[in-house]
N, C-alpha and C positions, 0 to 999 in steps of 0.2 A: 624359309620356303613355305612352311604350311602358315602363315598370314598370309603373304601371296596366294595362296591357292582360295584359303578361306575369301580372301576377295573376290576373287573370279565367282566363285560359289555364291556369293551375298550379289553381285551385279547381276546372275543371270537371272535371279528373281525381283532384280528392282523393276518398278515402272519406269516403260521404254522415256518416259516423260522425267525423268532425273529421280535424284535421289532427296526424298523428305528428310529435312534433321529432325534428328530425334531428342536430341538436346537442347534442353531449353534455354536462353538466354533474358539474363533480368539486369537492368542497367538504371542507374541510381538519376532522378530526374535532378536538376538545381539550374543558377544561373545560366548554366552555359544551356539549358535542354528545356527551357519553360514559354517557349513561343509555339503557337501551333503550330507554324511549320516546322521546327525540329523537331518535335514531336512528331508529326504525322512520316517525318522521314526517318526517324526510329521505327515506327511501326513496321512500314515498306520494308525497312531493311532487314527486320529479324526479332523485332523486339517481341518478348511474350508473357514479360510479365514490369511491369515497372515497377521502380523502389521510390519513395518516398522518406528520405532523413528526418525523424523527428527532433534530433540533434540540432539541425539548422534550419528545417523548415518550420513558419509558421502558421498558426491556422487559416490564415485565409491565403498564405504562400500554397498550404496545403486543398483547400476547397478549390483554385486555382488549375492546380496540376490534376486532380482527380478530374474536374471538365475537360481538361484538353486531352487526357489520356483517353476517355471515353470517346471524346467525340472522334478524335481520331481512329480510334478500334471499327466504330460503326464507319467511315469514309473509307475505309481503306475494307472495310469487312473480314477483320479479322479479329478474332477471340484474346485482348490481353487484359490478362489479372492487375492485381494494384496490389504493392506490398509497403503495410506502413510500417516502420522499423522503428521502433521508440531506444530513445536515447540511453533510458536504462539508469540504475547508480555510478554514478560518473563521483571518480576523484580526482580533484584537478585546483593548479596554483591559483591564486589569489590575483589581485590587480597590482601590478608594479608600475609606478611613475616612470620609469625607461628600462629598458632590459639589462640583464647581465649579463657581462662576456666572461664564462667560464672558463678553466684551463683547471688541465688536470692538477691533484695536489689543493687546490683551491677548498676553503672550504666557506658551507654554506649552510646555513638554518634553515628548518622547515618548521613553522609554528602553527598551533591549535587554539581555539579557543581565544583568541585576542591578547595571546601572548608578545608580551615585548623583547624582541630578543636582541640579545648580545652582542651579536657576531652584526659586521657591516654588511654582508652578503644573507639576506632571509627573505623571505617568503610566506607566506600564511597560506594554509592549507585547509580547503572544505572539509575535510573529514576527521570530524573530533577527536575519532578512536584510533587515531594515525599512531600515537606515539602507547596507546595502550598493546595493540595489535603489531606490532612490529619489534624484530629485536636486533638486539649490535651485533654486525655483521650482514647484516639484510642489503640486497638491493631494493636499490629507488630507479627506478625509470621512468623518464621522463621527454614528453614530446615527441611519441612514437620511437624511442629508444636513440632519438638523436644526443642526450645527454645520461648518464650511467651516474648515479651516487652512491656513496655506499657510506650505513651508517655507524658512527661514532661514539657516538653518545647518545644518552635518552634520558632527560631532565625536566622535570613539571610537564610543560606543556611544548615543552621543542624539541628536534631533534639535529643533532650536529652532523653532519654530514661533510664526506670525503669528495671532491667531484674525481671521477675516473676518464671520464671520456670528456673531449671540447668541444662547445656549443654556449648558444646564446640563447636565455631564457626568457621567455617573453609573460606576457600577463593569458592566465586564463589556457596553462598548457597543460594536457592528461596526463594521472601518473597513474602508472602501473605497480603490482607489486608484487612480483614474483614467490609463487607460493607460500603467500602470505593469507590469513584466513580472516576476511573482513568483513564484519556485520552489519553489513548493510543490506540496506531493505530491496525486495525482488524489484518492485512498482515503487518509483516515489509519485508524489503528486501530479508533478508533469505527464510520468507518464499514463496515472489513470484518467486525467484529464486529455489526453490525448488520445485512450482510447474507448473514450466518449465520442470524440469526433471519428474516428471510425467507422465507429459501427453508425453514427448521424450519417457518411456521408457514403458507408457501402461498401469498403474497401475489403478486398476478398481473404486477404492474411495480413495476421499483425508478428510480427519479430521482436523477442525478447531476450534483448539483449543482460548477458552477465548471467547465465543461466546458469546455475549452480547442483540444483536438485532436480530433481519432479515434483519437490511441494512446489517450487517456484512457478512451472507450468501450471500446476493446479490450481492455485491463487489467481494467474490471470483466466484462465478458463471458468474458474467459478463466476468472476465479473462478467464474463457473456455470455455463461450460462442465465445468471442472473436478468439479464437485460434481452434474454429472448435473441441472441444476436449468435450467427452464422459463422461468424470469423474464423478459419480455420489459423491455430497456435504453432508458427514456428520456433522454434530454441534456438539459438545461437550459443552455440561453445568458445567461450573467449579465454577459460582461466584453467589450470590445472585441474581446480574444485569440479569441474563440469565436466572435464576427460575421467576421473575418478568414478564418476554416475553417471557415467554415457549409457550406461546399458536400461540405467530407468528412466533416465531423459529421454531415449526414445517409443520407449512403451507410455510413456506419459501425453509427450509432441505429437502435433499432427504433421508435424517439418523437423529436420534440423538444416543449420545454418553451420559449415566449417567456415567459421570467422578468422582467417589465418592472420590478420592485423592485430589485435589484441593478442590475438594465443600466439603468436610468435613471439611477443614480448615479454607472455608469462612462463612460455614453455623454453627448454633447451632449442634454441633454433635447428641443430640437426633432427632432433626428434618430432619437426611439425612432418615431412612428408610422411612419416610412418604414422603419426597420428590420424593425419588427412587419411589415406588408404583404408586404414581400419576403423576407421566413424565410415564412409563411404560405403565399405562391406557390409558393416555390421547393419546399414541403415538397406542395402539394398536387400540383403538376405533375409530382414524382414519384414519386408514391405513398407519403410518408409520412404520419400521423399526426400531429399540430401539436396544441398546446396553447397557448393565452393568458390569461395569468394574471396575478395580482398587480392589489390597487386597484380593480378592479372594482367593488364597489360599498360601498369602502370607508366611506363615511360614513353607513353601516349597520349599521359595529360599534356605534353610538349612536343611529342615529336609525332610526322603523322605516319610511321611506321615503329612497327613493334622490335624487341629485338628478338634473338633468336630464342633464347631461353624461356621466353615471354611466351612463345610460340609452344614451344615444347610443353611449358606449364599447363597451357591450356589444351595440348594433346591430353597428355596424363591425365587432366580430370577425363576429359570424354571417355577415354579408353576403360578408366576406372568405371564407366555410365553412369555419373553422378545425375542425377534427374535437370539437374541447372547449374549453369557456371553465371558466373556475377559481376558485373561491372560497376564501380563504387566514383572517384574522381575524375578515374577517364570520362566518362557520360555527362557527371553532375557538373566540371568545375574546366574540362579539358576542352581543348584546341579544337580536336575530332570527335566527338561525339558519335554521330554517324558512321565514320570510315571507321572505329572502334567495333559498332556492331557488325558491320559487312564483315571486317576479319575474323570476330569470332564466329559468325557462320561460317566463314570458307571453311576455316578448321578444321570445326567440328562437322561438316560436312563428310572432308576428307579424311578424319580421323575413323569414322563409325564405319563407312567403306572397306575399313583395315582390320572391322572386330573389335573386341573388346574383353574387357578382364573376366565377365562370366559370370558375375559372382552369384546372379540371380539361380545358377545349377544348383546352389546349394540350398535354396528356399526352401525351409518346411510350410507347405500349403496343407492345412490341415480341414479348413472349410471344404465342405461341398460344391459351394460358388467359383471357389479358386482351384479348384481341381475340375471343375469342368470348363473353366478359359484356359487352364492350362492341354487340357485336352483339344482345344479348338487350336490353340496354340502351336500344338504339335501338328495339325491337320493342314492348316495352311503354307506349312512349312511343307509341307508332303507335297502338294499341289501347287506352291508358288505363287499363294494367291494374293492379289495385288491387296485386297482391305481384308484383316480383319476387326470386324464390327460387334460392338458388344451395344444395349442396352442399360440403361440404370438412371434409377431416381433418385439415390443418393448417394453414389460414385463405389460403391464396393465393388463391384465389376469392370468399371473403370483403371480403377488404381492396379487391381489385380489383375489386367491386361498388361500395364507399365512395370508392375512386379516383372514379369516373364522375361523384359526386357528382348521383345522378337524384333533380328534385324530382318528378318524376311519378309514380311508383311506392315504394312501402313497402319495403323490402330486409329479406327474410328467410334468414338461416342457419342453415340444421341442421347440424349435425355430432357426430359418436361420441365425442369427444373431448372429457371432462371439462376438463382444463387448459386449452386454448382456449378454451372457453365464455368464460368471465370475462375473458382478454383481447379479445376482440371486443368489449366494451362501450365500449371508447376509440374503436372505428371510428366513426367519420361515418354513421349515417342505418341503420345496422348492427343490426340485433334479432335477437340468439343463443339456438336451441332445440337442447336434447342430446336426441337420436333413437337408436333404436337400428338400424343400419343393415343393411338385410337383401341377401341375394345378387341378389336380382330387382331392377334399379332403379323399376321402377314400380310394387314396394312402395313406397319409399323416397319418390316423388313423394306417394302414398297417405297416409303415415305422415304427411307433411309439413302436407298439405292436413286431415287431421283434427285436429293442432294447432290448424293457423291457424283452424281452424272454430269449437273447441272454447272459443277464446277471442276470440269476434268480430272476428279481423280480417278477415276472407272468409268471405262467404254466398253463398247461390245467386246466380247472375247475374253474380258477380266474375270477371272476366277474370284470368290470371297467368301470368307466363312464369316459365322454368323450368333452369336449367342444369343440366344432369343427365348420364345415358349410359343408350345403348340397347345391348342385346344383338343384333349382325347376323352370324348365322353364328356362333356362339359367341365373337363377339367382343365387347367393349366399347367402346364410339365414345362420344366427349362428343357433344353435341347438343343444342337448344333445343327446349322441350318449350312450346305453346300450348294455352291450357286453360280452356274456360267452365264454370265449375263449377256444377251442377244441383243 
C-alpha cells in the first residue's frame, strides 16, 4: 500500500505532459546498430549515452560510429554522450585448427610459453603467468562459463586440467579465473592506443575495463591528464580483486560500471545481486554515477520480446536508481536493436512512478554547493515544481542535483560549457542545455526559462526553483531563485 500511495503522491506533481525518465539508458553500437538510420532510431527511442567495444571495434569502425552518433544527437536534437569501453587485459585461448567437443571427466592441457604438450586435448594460453598464478584445485572458466575446468596438475609450462561441465571449444575463447590474483597490466598497448583515439576523436567517457585498484584508475587518468584531455574515467568491476576496493575505486572513478558478465563468472553467482545492490548504494550515497550492465535483456539478441525475469531485472536496477542501465549484444549484435531500447524505457518509465530504494537519504553532503541544491531540492518538492534548474560550468551542481535523486521535479542544467554537456547525460534524472552565459544572472535565469519554454517543458502556470546568483552590492551570492512563470 504505501508504494501505491507514494505513486499517487509522485503523479500529482508530474508534468500534465507525462513522465520524464530519469534513467539513463546506454546501448552497445556494432554490426547490427552502425547505419545512420539505426542509429538516429536509437536516439528517437531513448538512447542517451552510446557504448562503443573496443574489444571488437576498430578505429576507423570506431571514427565511423562516433559521426553517426553525433550527427544523429544534433537531427533528432537531443544531448547523447559516447562511451569508449577499452578491451582491457584479456586472457584468452590460442588458435586451434578445429574445435574440441568436451565431456565431463575429459581431460585437457592448457599451455604457456610455446609449450609442447602431452595430452591430445591442449591449447595454448596468452598469459605466461597462468601456470605461475594458479593452483591445483583452482577453477578455469571458460567461454563466458559455458565450459568449467578444474585443475590437476601444474608442470613447466602446462597445466592439466579436469573438464567438469560440456561444451565445445573454439579458437580465441576468454578465460576467467575465479579468485585468482593475475599480474597483469591495468592498460596494455591496445588499450593506450585506443585511448589516443579518444580523446582525437572527443569521446565523453572512457571504461576501464579489469579494474582492480584506484592505482589502476590513476594510471589511466594521469594519461589524460597528461594530454590535456576531458574524458571523464569510468571503472568497471568485473573480478573479486575490485569488489575488495570498491570503496577506493569509487573515490578514485568519475563512474563505476557493475559489469555483472565478467563478475558473475568470478564471483559466487548468488552473491552478484547483493554485490550489484551494494556497489549501487555505496555509489549513490556518495555521489557517484553507477552503471548496471551486462544480460539485461539478453534473450533479445533473438527473440523480440523479453522474458519476464528480464523485465524484473531491469525493474530492480531502476528501483535501486542506478544512474544507467546498459545494453551490451542485444543493440550491438541483436535482432531488435531498437525495440530493445523502447522496452527499457517503458520500464524504467514505469518503474520510477513506483519510487524507489532511497538511498540518496543517506547522502553526507558536506559542500556548501550540495547543501544548497539540496535545499532547492526540498523547495520544489514543497511547491510541485515542474523544473528544477541549476547553473554550472563544470558540472559540480549538476551532479549534485542527480545525487538528491528528486522524483518530483524535472532537473534541468545549463551550462557554457561544450565538453560537459555530453558528459551530463550519464547523470540520473539530469537534462543538459549549452546557454550562453551572460554577466547579469537573471539573464541567465531568462535564457534558461525560454529554452525550457521553447521546447514544452514549462508553460504558463509551471512553478520552478532555481540555483543561481544574485548580484547584492556588486557582489555575487548563490541563492534560490522561486518562480511562477506567466
Amino acid at each position: 500500500m504505501a508504494l501505491s500511495e507514494n505513486s499517487e503522491v509522485l503523479t500529482d506533481c508530474l508534468d500534465p505532459a507525462g513522465h520524464e525518465r530519469r534513467t539513463k539508458i546506454i546501448a552497445t553500437l556494432g554490426p547490427a546498430t552502425n547505419t545512420p538510420e539505426i542509429v538516429e532510431a536509437l536516439v528517437r527511442a531513448g538512447l542517451d549515452v552510446a557504448r562503443i567495444n573496443m574489444s571488437h571495434a576498430t578505429p576507423d569502425a570506431t571514427r565511423n560510429l562516433v559521426t553517426l552518433v553525433r550527427e544523429a544527437a544534433d537531427k533528432c536534437q537531443r544531448r547523447v554522450g559516447i562511451l569508449m569501453d577499452l578491451q582491457g587485459p584479456s586472457i584468452r585461448t590460442g588458435e586451434l585448427p578445429t574445435s574440441l567437443n568436451l565431456k565431463p571427466g575429459d581431460r585437457i592441457a592448457l599451455t604457456v610459453r610455446g609449450e609442447k604438450p602431452v595430452e591430445q586435448r591442449s591449447v595454448d594460453v596468452n598469459y605466461d603467468q597462468l601456470v605461475d598464478d594458479i593452483h591445483i584445485g583452482d577453477t578455469v572458466v571458460v567461454d563466458n562459463g559455458m565450459i568449467q575446468l578444474r585443475v590437476l596438475e601444474k608442470r613447466h609450462n602446462q597445466l592439466t586440467c579436469e573438464v567438469l561441465t560440456e561444451g565445445v571449444l573454439g579458437s580465441r575463447r576468454h578465460i576467467n579465473l575465479p579468485g585468482v590474483r593475475v599480474n597483469l597490466p591495468a592498460l596494455t598497448e591496445k588499450d593506450i592506443s585506443d585511448v589516443e583515439l579518444g580523446i582525437e576523436l572527443g569521446v565523453d567517457f572512457i571504461a576501464m575495463s579489469f579494474c582492480r585498484e584506484a592505482a589502476d584508475v590513476m594510471r589511466l587518468k594521469a594519461i589524460l591528464e597528461y594530454r590535456k584531455a576531458s574524458q571523464h574515467v569510468i571503472a568497471k568491476l568485473e573480478d573479486q580483486e575490485g569488489i575488495r576496493n570498491v570503496s577506493a575505486i569509487i573515490d578514485a572513478a568519475d563512474g563505476i560500471m557493475v559489469a555483472r558478465g565478467d563478475l558473475g563468472m568470478e564471483c559466487p553467482f548468488e552473491e552478484l545481486p547483493i554485490i550489484q545492490r551494494r556497489v549501487v548504494k555505496q555509489c549513490v550515497t556518495r555521489g557517484k554515477p553507477v552503471i548496471v550492465a551486462t544480460h539485461m535483456l539478453e534473450s533479445m539478441i533473438e527473440s523480440p520480446s523479453p522474458t519476464r525475469a528480464e523485465i524484473t531485472d531491469v525493474s530492480n536496477a531502476v528501483f535501486e536508481q542506478a544512474d544507467a542501465i546498459m545494453l551490451s549484444g542485444e543493440t550491438s549484435v541483436g535482432k531488435y536493436p531498437v525495440k530493445c531500447v523502447e522496452i527499457m524505457d517503458r520500464i524504467a518509465r514505469r518503474t520510477e512512478r513506483s519510487g524507489g530504494a532511497n538511498y540518496a537519504e543517506l547522502a553526507r553532503m558536506n559542500s556548501l554547493g550540495a547543501k544548497m541544491v539540496k535545499s532547492a531540492a526540498v523547495l520544489s518538492k514543497e511547491i510541485c515544481a515542474d523544473a528544477l534548474i541549476v547553473f554550472t560550468r563544470k558540472g559540480s551542481m549538476a551532479r549534485n542535483a542527480a545525487w538528491l535523486r528528486p522524483l518530483h521535479s524535472h532537473l534541468y542544467a545549463f551550462t557554457d560549457n561544450p565538453k560537459l554537456l555530453n558528459q551530463l547525460t550519464l547523470h540520473w534524472g539530469i537534462s543538459p542545455f549549452l546557454i550562453e552565459f551572460g554577466e547579469n544572472p537573471e539573464t541567465n535565469v531568462g535564457r534558461a526559462v525560454k529554452v525550457l519554454r521553447e521546447r514544452g517543458l514549462i508553460r504558463s502556470g509551471s512553478n520552478i526553483v532555481a540555483v543561481t546568483e544574485v548580484d547584492v552590492a556588486g557582489r555575487l551570492i548563490d541563492t534560490i531563485l522561486m518562480e511562477r512563470i506567466e
